[in-house]
N, C-alpha and C positions, 0 to 999 in steps of 0.2 A: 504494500500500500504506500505508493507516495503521499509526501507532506499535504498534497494539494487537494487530495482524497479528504483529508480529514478536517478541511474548510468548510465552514458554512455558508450559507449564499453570499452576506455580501464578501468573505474571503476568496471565493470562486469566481467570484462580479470582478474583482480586482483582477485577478493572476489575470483572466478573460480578455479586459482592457489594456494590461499593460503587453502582452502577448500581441494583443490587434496592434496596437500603436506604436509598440516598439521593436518590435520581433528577438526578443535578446536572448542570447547565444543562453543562458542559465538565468534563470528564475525561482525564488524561494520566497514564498510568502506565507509571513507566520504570526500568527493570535494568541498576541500576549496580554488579551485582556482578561484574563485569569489572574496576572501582575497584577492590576490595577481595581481591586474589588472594592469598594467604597471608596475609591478617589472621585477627583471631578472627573467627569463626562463619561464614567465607566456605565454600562446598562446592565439593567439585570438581567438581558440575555444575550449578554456579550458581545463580541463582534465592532469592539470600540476603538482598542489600540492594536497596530500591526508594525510589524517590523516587514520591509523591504531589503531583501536581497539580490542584485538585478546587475546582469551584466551585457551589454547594448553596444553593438557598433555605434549607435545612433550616436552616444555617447563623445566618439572621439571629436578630438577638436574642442570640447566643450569644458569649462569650466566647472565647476562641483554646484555651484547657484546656478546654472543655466538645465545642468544634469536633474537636479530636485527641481523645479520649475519644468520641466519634460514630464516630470513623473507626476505631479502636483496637478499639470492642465490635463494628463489622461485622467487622474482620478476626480475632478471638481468638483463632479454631481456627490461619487460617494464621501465626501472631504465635507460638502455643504450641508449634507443631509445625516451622515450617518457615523461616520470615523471622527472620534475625537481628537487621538494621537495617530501620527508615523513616524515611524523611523524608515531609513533610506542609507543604504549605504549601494553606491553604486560605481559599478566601472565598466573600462573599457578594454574586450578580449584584446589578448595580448598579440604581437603582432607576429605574424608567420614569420620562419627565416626564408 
């Protein structure tokens, strides 16, 4: 069973979007809002905070704010509506010899 398997909708709404728009070489998207139980903007039925694992050609060229602002305008709807926290760590495959 991959990690991705074990998302609930909107963790599958993500991997979904960032997969359409970025096409990246690995992707690992993960609900850590189990961390976050009685914090702010945690829900009682989770699915609040995620952590971003994501590695995208789209990427190269680009700065670490232009990289998060990539990943920030695929996700807006579920960022506006629904995710309280992300985390993002993101790069760019390494280059062939």
């Amino acid at each position: 069973m991959t990690p991705e398997t074990q998302l609930g909708p909107v963790g599958q709404t993500i991997s979904a979007k960032l997969r359409q728009s970025l096409s990246p070489a690995a992707l690992e998207v993960i609900d850590e809002s189990h961390q976050h139980i009685g914090h702010s903007g945690a829900r009682p039925d989770g699915e609040s905070h995620f952590r971003i694992r994501i590695t995208a050609e789209a990427f190269r060229g680009k700065s670490r704010v232009e990289q998060h602002r990539m990943v920030n305008a695929a996700l807006a709807e579920e960022l506006r509506e629904r995710v309280h926290a992300l985390v993002i760590e993101a790069w760019v495959p390494a280059a062939k010899p």
